[in-house]
C-alpha positions as CSV (number, residue, x, y, z in Angstrom):
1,X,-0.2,-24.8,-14.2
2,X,1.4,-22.3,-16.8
3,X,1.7,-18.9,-15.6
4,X,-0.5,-16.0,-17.3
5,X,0.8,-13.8,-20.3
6,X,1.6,-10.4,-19.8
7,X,1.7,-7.6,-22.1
8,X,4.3,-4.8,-21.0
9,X,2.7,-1.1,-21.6
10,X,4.8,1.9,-20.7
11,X,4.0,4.1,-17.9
12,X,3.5,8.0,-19.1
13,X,4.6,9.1,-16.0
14,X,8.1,7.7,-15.1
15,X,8.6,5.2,-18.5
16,X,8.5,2.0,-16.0
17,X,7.2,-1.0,-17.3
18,X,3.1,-2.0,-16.6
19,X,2.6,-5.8,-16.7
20,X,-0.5,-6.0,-18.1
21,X,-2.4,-9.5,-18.2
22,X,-3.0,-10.5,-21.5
23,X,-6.7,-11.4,-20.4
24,X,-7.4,-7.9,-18.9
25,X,-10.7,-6.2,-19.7
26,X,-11.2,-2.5,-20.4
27,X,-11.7,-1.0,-17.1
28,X,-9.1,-2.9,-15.2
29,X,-6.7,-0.4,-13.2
30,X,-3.3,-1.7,-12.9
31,X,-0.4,0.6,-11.0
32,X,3.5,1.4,-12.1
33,X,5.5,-0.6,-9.3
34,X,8.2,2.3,-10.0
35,X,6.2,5.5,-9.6
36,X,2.8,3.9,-8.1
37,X,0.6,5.9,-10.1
38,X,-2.9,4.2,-11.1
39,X,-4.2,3.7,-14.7
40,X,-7.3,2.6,-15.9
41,X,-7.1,0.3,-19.3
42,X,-8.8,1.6,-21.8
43,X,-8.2,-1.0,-24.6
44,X,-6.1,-3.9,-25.3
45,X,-5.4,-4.9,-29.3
46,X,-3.0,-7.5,-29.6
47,X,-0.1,-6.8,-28.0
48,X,-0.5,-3.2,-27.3
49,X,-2.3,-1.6,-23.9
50,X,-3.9,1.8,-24.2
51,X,-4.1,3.2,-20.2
52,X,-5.9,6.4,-19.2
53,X,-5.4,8.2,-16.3
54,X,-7.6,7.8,-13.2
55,X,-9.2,11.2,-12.3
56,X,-9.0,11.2,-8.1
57,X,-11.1,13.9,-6.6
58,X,-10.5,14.7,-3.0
59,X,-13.0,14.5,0.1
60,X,-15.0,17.0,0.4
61,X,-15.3,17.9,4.0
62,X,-17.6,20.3,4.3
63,X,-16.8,23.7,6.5
């Protein structure tokens, strides 16, 4: 059984490199194993990944 392409994006936080499946759908979220932050993909178009931030929102507690 081969193993799955990858497409390497570029992490806009720390520069790391994002292994991206080639087969990944818009929506995915993938994390930079250097800096752990989360992206979603946006777009894939031959060998380049667009990512976009994930907006995180904190629990509201209530007082």
């Amino acid at each position: 059984m081969s193993k799955a392409k990858v497409i390497v994006a570029i992490c806009p936080q720390c520069e790391g490199n994002i292994e991206v499946p080639s087969d990944a759908i818009p929506g995915e979220i993938v994390s930079c194993p250097d800096c752990g932050t989360t992206f979603e993909v946006d777009a894939i178009d031959g060998n380049k990944v667009f990512l976009k931030s994930i907006e995180t929102q904190g629990e509201d507690w209530g007082e």
